[in-house]
N, C-alpha and C positions, 0 to 999 in steps of 0.2 A: 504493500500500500504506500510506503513513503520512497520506493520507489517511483511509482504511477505519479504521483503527489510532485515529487520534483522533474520529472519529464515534463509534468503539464508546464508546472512555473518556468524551468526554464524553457519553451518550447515558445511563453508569451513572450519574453521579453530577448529571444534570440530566433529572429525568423530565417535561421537555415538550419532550426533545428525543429524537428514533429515528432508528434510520437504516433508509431504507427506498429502494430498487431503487440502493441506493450510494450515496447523496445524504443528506445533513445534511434532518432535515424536522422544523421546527419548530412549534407551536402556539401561534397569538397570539387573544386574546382582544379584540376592539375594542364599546365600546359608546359613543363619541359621534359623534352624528347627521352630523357635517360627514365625518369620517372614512370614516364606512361610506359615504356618499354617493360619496365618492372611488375608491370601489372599483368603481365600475360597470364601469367599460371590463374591468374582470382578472372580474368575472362575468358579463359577456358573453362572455367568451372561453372559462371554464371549462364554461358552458352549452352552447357549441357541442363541445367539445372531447367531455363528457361525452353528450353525445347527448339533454341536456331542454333545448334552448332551443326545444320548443315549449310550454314547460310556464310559462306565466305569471306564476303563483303563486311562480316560484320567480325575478321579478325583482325586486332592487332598489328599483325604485319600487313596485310592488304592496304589498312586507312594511312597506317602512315606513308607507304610506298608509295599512295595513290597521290594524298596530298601535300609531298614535296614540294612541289611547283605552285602549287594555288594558294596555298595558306598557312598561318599557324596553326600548327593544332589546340585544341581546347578537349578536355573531357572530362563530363561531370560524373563522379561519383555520389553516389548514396548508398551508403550505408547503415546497417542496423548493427549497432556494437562495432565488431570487427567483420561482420559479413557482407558483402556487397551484394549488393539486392536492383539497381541497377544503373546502367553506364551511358550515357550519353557521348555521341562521336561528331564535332565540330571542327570548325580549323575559321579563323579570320582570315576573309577574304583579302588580297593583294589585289592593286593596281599599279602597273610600272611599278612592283618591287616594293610598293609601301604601305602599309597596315592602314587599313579603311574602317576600322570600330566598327564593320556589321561581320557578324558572328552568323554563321550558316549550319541549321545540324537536319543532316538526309539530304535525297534528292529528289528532284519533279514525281518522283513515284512513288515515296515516300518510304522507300527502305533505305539504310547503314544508316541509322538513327538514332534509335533506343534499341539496347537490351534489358530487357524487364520482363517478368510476369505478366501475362496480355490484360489482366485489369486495373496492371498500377501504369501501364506505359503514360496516357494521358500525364498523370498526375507527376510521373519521371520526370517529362519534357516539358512540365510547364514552372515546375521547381526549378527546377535546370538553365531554364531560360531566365528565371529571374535571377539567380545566381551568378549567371555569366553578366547580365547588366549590371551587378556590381563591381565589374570593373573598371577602373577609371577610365580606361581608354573605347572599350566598349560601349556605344550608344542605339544598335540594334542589333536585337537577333532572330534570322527566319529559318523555322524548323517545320519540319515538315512529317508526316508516320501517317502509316493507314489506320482509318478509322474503324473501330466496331460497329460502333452505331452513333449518331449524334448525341447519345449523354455525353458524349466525350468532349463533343465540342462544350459547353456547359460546365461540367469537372475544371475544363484549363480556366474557362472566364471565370471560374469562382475562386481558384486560387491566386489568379490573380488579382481579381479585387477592383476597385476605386483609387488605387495608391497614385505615387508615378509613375506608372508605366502604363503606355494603351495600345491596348490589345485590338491587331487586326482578325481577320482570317476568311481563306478563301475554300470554298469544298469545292475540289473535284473528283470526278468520276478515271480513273485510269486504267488501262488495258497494255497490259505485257505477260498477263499467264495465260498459255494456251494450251485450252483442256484438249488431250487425244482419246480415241475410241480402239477396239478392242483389234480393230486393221486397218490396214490404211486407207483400202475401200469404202470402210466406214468413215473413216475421218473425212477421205475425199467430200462425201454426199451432205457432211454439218457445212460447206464452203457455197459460196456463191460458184453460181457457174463458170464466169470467166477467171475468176478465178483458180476452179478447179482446171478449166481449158491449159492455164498458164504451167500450172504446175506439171502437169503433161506432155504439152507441145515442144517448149522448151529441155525438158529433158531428153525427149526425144532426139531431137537436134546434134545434141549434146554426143548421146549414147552413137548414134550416127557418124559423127567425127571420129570414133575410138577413145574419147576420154575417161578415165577410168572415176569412181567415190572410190575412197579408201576409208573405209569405216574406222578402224584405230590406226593413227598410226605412231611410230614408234620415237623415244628423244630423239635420234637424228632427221626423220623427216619433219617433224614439226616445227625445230630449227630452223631449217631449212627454206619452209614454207614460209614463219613469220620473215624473215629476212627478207625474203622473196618478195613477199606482197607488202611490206610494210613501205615499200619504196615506189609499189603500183595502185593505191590509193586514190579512189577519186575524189572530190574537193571538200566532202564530207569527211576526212580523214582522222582517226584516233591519232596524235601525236605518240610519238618514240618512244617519249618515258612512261604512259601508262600502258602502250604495249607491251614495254620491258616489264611492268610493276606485273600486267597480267601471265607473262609466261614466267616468272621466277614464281610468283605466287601458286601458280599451276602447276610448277612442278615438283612442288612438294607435297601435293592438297591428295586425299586418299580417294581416287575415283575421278582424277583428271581425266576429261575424256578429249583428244581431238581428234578431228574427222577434215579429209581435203579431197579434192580434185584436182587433177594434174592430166596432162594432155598426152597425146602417144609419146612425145619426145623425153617426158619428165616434167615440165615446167608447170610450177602450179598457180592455179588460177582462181582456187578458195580453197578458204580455210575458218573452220568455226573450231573454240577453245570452251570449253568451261566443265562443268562435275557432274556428277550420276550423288545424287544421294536419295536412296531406297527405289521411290516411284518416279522419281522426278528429276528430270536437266535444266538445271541452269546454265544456259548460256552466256557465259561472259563478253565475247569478242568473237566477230565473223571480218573477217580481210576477204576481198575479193580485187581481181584485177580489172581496174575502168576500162583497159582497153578490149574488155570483152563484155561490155553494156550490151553490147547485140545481140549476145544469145544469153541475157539478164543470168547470170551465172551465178547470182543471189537466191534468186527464184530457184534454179536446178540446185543449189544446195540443198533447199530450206526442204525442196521434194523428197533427194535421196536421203537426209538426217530424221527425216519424222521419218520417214518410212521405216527405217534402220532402228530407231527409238521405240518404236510403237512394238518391236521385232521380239525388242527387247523386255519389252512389259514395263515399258513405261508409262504413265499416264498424264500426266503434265510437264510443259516445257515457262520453265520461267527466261523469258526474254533481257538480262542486266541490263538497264539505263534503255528502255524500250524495243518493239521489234517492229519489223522494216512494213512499211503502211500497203503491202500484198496481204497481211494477216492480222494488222491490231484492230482492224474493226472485226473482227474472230475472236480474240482474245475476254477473259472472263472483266466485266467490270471491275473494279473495286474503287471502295471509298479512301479517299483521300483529302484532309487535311493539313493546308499551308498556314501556318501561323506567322504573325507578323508582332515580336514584342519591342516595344520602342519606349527611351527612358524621353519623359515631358520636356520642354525650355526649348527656348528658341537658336538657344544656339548649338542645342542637337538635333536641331530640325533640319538647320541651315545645312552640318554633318550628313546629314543622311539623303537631303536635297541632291546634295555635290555628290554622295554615291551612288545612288540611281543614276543621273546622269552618266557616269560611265559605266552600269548595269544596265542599259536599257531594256534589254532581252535578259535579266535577271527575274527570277520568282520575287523578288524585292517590287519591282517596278509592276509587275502583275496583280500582286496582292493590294499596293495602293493604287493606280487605277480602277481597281473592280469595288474600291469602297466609297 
């Protein structure tokens, strides 16, 4: 009881601290590299514990490799006692090289976000976010996670309140998991027809030429491939370093799968990367050669990988960072909220004015327009 008793008192008069299933749980902010690196073994654990350690994206070594280039990192801990209960993964965006005070945690689809227990996540990222605004240098932060259901949205505006901070937020609807059937004949008849046409005609073509799918193939040809195609990218292109982040990361991951195509001579012309865990492929990264738009050699992948997939008894393909607009009006809805937390005064308005402006095409710039 005089435990319970001093949780509450201290929990009034120190708000980053709550008491939650009777336990003291506190919120710690860490952003140098050595530190967070320290934490692997307690998020491997939270990962298992929480039910996403098939989820890649959401290790340790992936976030930081990913964002070297983009930002600092940030991640918020809460813990209860000494248990970590869940992690937030951010990084402060750069401009030309210099720290812009909006703090960014997920992406447009609202996964490598929160690890948490699916009914504290809300309540994870909305702590989390106020915690990050109490940095000096920090004056907004936009996070993003899939929704359960709208209490969710409701949970974050209640924790945060009337104070100073005012809270945005934008719901969307996103598609990048696409459900498979028990063949591929099946799968074909869930599609639009031309698009079924596509996936057919085109491989056809293909198979015509002599060019061979390589269902797995092995560390030297996959090598080989990224190399290959990382230099025949069309204007759409993944940059160097997150292809590099994606094949080091893949090649330590249990159930790396990659899959290519390569023409009579050898020379290959795609190549998709990402994991098998249980039922389900997450595809990381797909490289194709632009100079082969003509026979959509995207398209003759996407044909011979689900086909191969489906072979395999898989039943869902999660699409990383979206899939190509032949299949995401396919793809299973889900909900999706962008949160937008902003500290009050005019002269972090001013701050945040000048980073939009060079985020135009930022989830920042989108969540205030749409309000």
């Amino acid at each position: 009881m005089k435990q319970n008793v001093a949780a509450a008192v201290a929990s009034v008069f120190n708000p980053e601290i709550t008491v939650s299933h009777g336990l003291v749980s506190v919120c710690v902010v860490v952003t140098d590299k050595g530190a967070i690196q320290a934490l692997d073994p307690m998020v491997a654990d939270l990962l298992n514990r929480t039910g996403q350690s098939q989820d890649v994206t959401l290790t340790l070594e992936y976030f930081l490799r990913r964002n070297e280039l983009r930002g600092a990192p940030i991640l918020v801990q809460i813990r209860e006692g000494e248990r970590l209960v869940a992690l937030l993964y951010g990084r402060e965006r750069r401009v030309l090289g210099i720290r812009t005070g909006l703090a960014q945690f997920g992406d447009y689809y609202g996964d490598a976000c929160v690890i948490a227990e699916e009914g504290f996540r809300a309540t994870a990222v909305a702590r989390g976010a106020l915690k990050v605004l109490e940095l000096p240098r920090i004056h907004t932060v936009c996070a993003s996670f899939k929704l359960i259901d709208e209490s969710e949205i409701s949970k974050v505006a209640a924790i945060v309140g009337q104070g100073e901070v005012r809270l945005r937020m934008l719901p969307e609807a996103v598609q990048h998991t696409l459900e498979l059937k028990d063949t591929f004949d099946d799968f074909l008849k869930t599609l639009g027809s031309h698009t079924r046409r596509n996936l057919r005609v085109y491989r056809r073509r293909v198979e015509q030429k002599g060019w061979k799918f390589i269902a797995r193939l092995d560390g030297d040809q996959m090598a080989a491939a990224f190399h290959q195609l990382k230099h025949q990218q069309g204007k759409h292109k993944s940059s160097g370093h997150y292809l590099n982040c994606c094949q080091d990361v893949l090649k330590a991951v249990p159930g790396a799968l990659f899959a290519g195509i390569c023409t009579t001579t050898g020379e290959w012309v795609s190549l998709t990367a990402g994991w098998l865990r249980n039922d389900r492929y997450f595809m990381l990264v797909q490289l194709n050669d632009a100079r082969r738009s003509q026979d959509s050699i995207s398209t003759v992948m996407r044909s011979y990988l689900i086909e191969d997939l489906i072979g395999c008894g898989v039943k869902s393909i999660n699409f990383v960072g979206g899939s190509s607009e032949l299949l995401r009006r396919f793809c299973l809805p889900q909900s999706c909220g962008h949160f937008l937390f902003e500290k009050k005064g005019m002269f972090r308005e001013v701050k945040r004015f000048v980073v939009a402006q060079f985020c135009r095409h930022s989830m920042l710039s989108r969540i205030v327009q749409s309000s």
